[in-house]
C-alpha positions in Angstrom: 0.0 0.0 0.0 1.4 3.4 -0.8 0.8 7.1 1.0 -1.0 7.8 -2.5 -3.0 5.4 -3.6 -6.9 4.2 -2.5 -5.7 2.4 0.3 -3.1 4.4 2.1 -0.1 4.0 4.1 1.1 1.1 5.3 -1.7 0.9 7.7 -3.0 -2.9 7.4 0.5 -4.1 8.4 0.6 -1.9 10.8 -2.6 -2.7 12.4 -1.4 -6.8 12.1 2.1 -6.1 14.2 2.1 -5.2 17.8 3.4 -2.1 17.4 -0.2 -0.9 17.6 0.4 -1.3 21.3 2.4 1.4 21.3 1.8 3.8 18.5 -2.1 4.0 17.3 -1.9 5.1 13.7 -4.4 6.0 11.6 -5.2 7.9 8.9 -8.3 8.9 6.5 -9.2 6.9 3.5 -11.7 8.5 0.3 -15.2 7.8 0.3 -15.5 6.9 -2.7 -19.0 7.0 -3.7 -22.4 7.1 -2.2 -25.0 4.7 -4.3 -27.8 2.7 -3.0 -29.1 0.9 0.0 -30.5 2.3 3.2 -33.4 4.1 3.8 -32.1 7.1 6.5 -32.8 10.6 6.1 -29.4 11.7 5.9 -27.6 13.0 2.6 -25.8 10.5 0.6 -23.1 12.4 -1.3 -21.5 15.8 0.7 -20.2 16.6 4.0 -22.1 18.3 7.3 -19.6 20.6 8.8 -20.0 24.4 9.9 -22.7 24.9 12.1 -24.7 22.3 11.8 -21.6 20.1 13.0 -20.9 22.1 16.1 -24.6 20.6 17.1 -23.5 17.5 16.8 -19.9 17.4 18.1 -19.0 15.7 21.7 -17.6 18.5 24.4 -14.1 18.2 24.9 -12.8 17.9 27.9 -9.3 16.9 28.4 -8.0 13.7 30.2 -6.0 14.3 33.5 -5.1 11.0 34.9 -1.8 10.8 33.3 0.2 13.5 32.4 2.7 12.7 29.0 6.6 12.9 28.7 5.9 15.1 25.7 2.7 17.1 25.2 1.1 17.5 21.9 2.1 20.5 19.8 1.6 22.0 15.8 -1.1 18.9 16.2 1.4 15.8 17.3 1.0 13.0 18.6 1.5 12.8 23.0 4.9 11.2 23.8 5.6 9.1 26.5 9.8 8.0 27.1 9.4 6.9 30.9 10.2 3.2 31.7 7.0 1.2 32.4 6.0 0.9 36.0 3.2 -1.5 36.8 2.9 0.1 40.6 2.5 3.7 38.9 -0.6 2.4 36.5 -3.9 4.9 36.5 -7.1 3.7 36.6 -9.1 5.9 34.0 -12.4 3.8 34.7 -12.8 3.4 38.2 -16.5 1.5 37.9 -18.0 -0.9 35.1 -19.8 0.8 32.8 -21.1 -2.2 31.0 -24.7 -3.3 32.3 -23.5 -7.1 31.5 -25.5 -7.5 27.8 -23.8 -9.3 24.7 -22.6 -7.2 21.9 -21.2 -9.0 18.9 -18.5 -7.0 16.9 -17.1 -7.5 13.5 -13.6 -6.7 12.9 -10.7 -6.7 10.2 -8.4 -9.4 11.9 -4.5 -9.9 10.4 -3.4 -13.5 11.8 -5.0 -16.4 12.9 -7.7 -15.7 15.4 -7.3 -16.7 19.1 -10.0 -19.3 20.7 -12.9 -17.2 21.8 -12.5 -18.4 25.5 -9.1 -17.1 25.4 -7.6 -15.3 28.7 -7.6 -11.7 27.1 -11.6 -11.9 26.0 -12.5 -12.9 29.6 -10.5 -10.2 30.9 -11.6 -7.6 28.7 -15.0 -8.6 28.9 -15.0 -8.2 33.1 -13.4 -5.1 33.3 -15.9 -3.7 30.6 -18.7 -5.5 32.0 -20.2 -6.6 29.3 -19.8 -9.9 27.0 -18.5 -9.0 23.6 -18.2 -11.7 21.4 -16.1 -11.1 18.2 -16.5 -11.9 14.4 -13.0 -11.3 13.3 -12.8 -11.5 9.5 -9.7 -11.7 7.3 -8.6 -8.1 6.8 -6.4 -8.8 3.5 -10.7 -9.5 2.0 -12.4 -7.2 4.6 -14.1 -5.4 2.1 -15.7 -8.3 0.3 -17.0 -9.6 3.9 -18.0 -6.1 4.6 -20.4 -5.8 1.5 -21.8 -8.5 2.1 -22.3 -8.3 5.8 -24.1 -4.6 4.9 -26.6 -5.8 2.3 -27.9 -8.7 4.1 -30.4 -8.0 6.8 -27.8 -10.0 9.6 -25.8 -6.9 10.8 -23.6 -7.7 14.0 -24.2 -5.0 16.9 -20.9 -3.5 16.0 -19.3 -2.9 12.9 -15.5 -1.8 11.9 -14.8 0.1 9.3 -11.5 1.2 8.1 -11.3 4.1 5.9 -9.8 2.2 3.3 -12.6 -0.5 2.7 -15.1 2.9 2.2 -15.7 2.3 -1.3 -18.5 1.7 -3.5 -21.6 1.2 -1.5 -20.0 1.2 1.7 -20.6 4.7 2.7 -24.1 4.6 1.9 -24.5 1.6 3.5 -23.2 3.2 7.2 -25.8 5.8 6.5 -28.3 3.4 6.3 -27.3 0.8 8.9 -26.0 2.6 11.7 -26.8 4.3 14.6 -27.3 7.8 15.5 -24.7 8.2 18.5 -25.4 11.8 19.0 -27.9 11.5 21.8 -25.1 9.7 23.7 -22.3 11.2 23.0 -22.9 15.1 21.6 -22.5 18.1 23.8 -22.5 17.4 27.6 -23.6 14.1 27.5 -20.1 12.6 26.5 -19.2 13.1 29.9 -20.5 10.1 30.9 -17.8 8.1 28.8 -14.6 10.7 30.0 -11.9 8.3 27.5 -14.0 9.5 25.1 -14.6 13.3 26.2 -10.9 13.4 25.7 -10.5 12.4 22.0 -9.8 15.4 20.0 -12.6 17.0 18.2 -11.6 17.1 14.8 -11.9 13.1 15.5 -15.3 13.1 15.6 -16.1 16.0 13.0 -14.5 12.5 11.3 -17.3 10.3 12.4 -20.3 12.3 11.2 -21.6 10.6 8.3 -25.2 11.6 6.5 -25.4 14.5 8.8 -25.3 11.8 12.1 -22.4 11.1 14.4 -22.2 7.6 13.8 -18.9 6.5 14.4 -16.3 6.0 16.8 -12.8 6.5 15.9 -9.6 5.9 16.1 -7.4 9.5 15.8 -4.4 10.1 14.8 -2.4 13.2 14.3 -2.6 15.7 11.2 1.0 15.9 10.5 2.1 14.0 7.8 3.2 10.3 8.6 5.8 10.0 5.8 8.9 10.5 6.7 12.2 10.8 5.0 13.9 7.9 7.0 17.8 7.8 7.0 21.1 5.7 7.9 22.1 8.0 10.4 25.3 5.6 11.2 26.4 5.8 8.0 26.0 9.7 7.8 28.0 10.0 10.6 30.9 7.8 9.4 30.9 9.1 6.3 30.7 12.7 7.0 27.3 13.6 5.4 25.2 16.5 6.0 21.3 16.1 6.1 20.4 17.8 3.0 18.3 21.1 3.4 16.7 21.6 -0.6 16.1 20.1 -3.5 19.5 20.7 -4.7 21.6 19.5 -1.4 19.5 16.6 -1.8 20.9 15.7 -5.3 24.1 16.5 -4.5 24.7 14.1 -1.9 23.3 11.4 -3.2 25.2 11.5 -6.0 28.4 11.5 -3.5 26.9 8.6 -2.0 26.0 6.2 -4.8 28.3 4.0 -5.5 26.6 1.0 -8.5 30.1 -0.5 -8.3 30.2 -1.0 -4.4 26.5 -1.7 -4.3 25.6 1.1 -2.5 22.8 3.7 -3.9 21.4 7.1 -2.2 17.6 6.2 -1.7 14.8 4.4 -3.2 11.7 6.3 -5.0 11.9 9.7 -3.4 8.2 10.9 -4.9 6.2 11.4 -1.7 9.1 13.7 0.0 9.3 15.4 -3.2 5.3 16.1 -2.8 5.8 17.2 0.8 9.2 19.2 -0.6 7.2 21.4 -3.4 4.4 22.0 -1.1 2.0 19.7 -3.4 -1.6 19.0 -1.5 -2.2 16.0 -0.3 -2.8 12.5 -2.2 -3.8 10.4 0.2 -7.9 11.0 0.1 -9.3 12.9 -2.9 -11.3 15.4 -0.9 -7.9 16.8 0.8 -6.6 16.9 -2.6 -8.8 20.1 -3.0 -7.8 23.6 -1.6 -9.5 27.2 -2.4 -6.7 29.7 -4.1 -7.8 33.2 -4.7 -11.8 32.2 -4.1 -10.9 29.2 -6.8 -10.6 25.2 -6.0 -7.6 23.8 -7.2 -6.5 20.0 -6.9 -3.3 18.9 -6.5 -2.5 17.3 -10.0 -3.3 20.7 -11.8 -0.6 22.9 -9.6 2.8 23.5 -11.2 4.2 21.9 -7.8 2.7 18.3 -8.8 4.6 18.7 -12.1 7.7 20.4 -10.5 7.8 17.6 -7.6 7.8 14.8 -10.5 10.2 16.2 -12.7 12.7 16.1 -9.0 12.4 12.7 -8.7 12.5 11.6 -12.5 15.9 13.4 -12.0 17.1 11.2 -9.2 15.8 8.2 -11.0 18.2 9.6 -14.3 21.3 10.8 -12.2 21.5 6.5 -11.3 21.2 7.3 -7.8 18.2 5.0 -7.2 18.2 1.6 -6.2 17.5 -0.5 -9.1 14.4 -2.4 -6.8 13.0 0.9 -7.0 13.5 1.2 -10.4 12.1 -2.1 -11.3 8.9 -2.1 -9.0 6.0 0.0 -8.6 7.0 2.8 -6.3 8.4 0.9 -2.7 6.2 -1.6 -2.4 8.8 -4.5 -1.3 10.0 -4.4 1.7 13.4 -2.0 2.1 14.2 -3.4 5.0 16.8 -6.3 4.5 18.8 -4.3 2.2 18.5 -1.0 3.9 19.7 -2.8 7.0 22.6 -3.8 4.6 23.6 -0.5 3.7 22.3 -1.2 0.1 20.8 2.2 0.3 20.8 5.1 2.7 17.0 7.1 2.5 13.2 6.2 2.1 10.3 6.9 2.8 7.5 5.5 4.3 5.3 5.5 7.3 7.0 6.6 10.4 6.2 3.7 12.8 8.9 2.0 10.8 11.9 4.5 12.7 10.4 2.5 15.8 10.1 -0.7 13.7 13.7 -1.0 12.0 15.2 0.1 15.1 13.8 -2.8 17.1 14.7 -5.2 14.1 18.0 -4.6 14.2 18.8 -3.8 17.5 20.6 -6.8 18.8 22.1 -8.0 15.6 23.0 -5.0 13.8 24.2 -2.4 17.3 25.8 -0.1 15.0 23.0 0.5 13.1 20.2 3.8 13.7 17.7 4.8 11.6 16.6 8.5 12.0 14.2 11.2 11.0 14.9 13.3 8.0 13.1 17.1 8.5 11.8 17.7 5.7 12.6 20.4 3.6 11.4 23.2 1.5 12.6 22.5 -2.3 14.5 25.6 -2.2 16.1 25.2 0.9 13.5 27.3 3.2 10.5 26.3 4.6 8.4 23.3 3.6 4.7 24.3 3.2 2.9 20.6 4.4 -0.1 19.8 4.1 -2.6 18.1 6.9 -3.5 14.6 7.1 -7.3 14.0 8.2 -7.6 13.2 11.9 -9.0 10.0 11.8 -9.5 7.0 9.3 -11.0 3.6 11.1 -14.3 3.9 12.5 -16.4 1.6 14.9 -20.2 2.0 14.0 -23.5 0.6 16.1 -26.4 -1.3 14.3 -29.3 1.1 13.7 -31.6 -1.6 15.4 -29.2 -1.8 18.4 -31.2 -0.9 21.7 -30.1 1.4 24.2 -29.0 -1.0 26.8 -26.8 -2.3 23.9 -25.5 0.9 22.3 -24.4 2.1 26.1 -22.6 -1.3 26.7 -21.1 -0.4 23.1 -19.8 3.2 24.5 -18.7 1.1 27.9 -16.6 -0.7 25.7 -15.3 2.4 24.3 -14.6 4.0 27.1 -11.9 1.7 28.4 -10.5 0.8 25.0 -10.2 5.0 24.2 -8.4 5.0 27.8 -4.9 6.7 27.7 -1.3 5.3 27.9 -0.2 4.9 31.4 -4.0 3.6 32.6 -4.5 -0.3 33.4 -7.1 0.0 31.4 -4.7 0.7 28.5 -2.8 -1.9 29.8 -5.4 -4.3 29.6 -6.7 -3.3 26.0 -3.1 -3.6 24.7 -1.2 -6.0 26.3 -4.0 -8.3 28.2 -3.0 -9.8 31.0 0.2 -9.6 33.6 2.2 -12.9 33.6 -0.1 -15.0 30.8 -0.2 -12.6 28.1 3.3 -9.9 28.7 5.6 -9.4 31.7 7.1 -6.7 32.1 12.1 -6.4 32.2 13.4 -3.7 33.2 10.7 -1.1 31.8 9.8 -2.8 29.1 6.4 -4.3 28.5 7.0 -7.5 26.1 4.2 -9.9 25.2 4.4 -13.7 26.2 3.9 -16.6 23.4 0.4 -16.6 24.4 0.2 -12.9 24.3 1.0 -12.8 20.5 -1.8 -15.2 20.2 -4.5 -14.0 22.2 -3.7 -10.3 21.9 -3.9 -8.8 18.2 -6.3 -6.2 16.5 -9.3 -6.6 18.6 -10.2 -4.2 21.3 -8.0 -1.9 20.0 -10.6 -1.2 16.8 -13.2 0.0 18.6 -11.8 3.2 19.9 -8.3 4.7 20.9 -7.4 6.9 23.1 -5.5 10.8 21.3 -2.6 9.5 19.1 0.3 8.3 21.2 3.6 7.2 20.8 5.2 5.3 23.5 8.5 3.2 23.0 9.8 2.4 26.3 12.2 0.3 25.1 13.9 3.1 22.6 12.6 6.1 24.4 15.5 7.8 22.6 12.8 6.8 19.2 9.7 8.0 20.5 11.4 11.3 21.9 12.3 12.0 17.8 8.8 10.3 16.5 7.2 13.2 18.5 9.5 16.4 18.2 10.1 15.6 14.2 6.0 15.7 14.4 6.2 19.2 16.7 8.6 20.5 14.1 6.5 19.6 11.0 3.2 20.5 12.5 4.5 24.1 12.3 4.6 24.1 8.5 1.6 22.1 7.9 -1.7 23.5 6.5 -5.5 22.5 6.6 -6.8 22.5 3.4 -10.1 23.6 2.5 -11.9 20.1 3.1 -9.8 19.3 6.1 -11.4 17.2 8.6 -14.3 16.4 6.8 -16.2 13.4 5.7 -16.9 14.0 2.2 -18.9 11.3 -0.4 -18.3 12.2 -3.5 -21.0 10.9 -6.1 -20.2 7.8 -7.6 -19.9 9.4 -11.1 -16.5 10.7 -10.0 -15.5 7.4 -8.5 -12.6 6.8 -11.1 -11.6 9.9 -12.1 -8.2 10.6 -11.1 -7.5 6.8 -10.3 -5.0 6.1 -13.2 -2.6 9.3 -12.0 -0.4 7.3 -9.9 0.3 5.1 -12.4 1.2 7.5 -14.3 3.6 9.3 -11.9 5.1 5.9 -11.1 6.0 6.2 -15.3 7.0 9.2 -15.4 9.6 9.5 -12.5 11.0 6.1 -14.2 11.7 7.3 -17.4 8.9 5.9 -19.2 6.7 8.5 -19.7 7.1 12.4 -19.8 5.6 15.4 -18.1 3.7 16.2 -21.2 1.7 13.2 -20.8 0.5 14.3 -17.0 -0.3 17.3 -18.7 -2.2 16.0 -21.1 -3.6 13.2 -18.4 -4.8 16.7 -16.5 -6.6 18.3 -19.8 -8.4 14.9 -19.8 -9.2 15.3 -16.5 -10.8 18.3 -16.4 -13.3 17.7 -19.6 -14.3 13.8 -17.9 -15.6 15.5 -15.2 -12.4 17.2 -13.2 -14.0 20.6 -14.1 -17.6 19.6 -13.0 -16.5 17.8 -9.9 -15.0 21.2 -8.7 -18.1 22.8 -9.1 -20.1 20.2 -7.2 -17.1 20.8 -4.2 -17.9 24.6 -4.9 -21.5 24.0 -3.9 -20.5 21.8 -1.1 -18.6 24.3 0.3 -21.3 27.5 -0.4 -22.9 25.5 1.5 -21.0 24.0 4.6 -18.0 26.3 5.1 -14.3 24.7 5.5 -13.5 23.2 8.6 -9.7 24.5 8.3 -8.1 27.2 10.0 
């Protein structure tokens, strides 16, 4: 999966690995479409936002019972760098909430499903107080189950959604199936459930869909989760200065490729070149769109798409990119093997692998470090970044659900949304002391049995603000955090920011062949002329009429960006 495409970053391996213990991730995915099924009043292509959202937000009300190692700033995630201490555990749910009802849930699930009597279940279960019994489904053909699931008239009480699986009659689907949460959870009456008073508010602006708050979600932060990730080792050794432009870039890469001692500078360089010429977003079509002089512009028709391209179709020629890069289809094998072997010294991808190659390598590789690239402006000053939406997997209650039920849902989400540092957090992530994870020297690591019992479960419900706690390479987390503060300074909300906007399903395809095409271009095998021309095509196939229908949407709504 790539940062660009329909189904985003790395997130589905991300979500199978246990690093969503300590780092929740997410981030928004395009709806798509809006066709068919359901029979609920809301609308089933646009967006509520403005006023008419403020009615239906939760109140905020920040959490106090732990205090992070880093506070969030310029929209990061909170960092935590302490050593674990079971003694110093909060309790952010001092009482059940759950009234003891079943609740089934259906789930994306990476792995092999544990037994449903397992040890983690049965805790869960008790310190909720209610009996949730799970229908995990193979998340490599979630979206097949899903459709299916949402057309038949067998819908479980609870229902995940990622924002990736939102296509074709999905969204209208969630309109039609789920639940109103509003009289639950909007205003004043979230404080009932104080986890989830505390997740941000542009998180739930996320989980209004047809003109309901309908979902629960899992947040993440707006900065940008692609970073430019580097041998810092090697730097060091040899002498190398983190480049500051476009042109510092080129240079040192060129020092640093070497065909004939099987070393090369970086692989496919495209989404840092993006963030580098300031181009807006790729990764859902509705944050593509920003309003320039009272006009809406998307990304592919700015001279900064084309300029970013023509960058990396330089690097490609100039033979300072790893011939895997040059073969495939942007980085979809893994780098990490032969980034680990010094095959190549930069990439990018999705920064929970700084936390995940560090851990890889740590005992048999101690030399090696892997750090955080800033990056930079394509003229060496400022890069202008633009905002990620604040959420992307969503938890959603079956229409027909009764109260009893839909509060023993929000019980549920309560302790799963329940901070780092919290028991109940504890619980959620790691399951149970001494069967599922003990914990050396600090360092929380999960038992045999906890890698069976304890994957992608709970953890889809809800989540607590995004987080990033590495106690075992606090020095990781400290720079996963501050390289968030430092971009969140230079990143923008676009018009559509923070919305949840369903475009109609004639526009479904549009713009789907562009990466393609930039995956062409920057190799050589196609020219800027033909984006160009793909963009002229664009415009009279509906590009052109599609900004007028975001025009209207936005007459009507106002932009939730500031």
């Amino acid at each position: 999966m790539t940062p660009n495409a329909a189904s985003g970053p790395s997130r589905r391996k991300f979500l199978a690995s246990t690093a969503v213990a300590t780092a929740a991730v997410a981030g928004g995915m395009p709806l798509l479409s809006a066709c068919g099924g359901g029979s609920d009043g809301g609308s089933r292509d646009g967006t509520t936002s403005g006023k008419d959202a403020k009615k239906l937000l939760p109140a905020y009300v920040a959490g106090n019972v732990v205090t992070p190692d880093i506070p969030s700033k310029n929209g990061s995630a909170v960092g935590f760098t302490s050593k674990l201490d079971l003694a110093d555990l909060k309790t952010s749910v001092p009482k059940k909430l759950g009234k003891g009802g079943k609740v089934t849930i259906m789930s994306p699930f990476w792995g092999s499903p544990p037994k449903e009597d397992n040890a983690y279940y049965k805790a869960m279960n008790d310190l909720i107080g209610v009996d949730v019994v799970w229908q995990n489904q193979d998340g490599n053909t979630y979206d097949q189950k899903l459709g299916a699931v949402l057309a038949s008239s067998e819908v479980p009480d609870v229902v995940v959604v990622p924002g990736w699986n939102m296509t074709g009659k999905i969204p209208s689907a969630i309109i039609g199936k789920f639940a109103d949460l509003g009289p639950y959870l909007s205003g004043d009456a979230v404080k009932d459930f104080p986890n989830l008073a505390a997740i941000p508010t542009d998180a739930w602006q996320r989980s209004i869909f047809g003109g309901k708050l309908r979902g629960l979600p899992m947040p993440s932060s707006y900065v940008t989760g692609i970073v430019p990730l580097y041998r810092q080792d090697i730097f060091e050794k040899e002498g190398y200065e983190v480049p500051r432009s476009c042109d510092e870039f080129m240079a040192l890469a060129k020092e640093a490729t070497s065909a004939k001692a099987k070393r090369w500078a970086c692989l496919d360089m495209k989404w840092t070149a993006f963030n580098a010429f300031g181009v807006l977003s790729g990764n859902e079509k509705s944050l593509g769109w920003n309003q320039v002089d009272g006009k809406l512009i998307y990304r592919i028709e700015t001279d900064e798409y084309l300029e970013a391209l023509e960058w990396t179709r330089k690097l490609f020629a100039a033979g300072v990119v790893h011939p895997d890069a040059k073969l495939g289809k942007s980085n979809a094998a893994d780098p990490g093997p032969k980034f680990a072997a010094g095959e190549f010294l930069i990439y990018n991808q999705d920064s929970s692998q700084w936390w995940s190659r560090t851990a890889e390598q740590a005992t048999q590789n101690p030399e090696f470090k892997i750090w955080g690239m800033d990056i930079f402006g394509h003229d060496g000053g400022d890069p202008t970044l633009w905002a990620q939406n604040p959420a992307g997997i969503f938890a959603f209650v079956n229409k027909k659900a009764s109260e009893s039920v839909i509060r023993d849902v929000l019980a549920i989400a309560n302790v799963t949304a329940a901070p780092y540092g919290t028991k109940e957090y504890m619980a959620t992530n790691y399951g149970v002391e001494g069967t599922h994870y003990a914990v050396k020297d600090g360092v929380p690591t999960k038992t045999d049995q906890g890698n069976i019992d304890v994957m992608n479960a709970y953890v889809m419900v809800a989540s607590p603000a995004a987080t990033i706690a590495h106690p075992d390479f606090p020095e990781v987390a400290k720079g996963q955090v501050e390289w968030q503060q430092r971009m969140g300074a230079f990143t923008r909300k676009p018009t559509f920011y923070g919305m949840q906007v369903t475009e109609p399903a004639r526009y479904t395809n549009l713009s789907n062949d562009f990466e393609q095409l930039e995956d062409d271009v920057v190799r050589g095998r196609k020219k800027i002329s033909d984006v160009q021309q793909a963009v002229s095509d664009w415009k009279s196939k509906g590009g052109d009429k599609l900004r007028d229908w975001y025009k209207k949407l936005l007459d009507e709504n106002g932009t939730a960006a500031s």
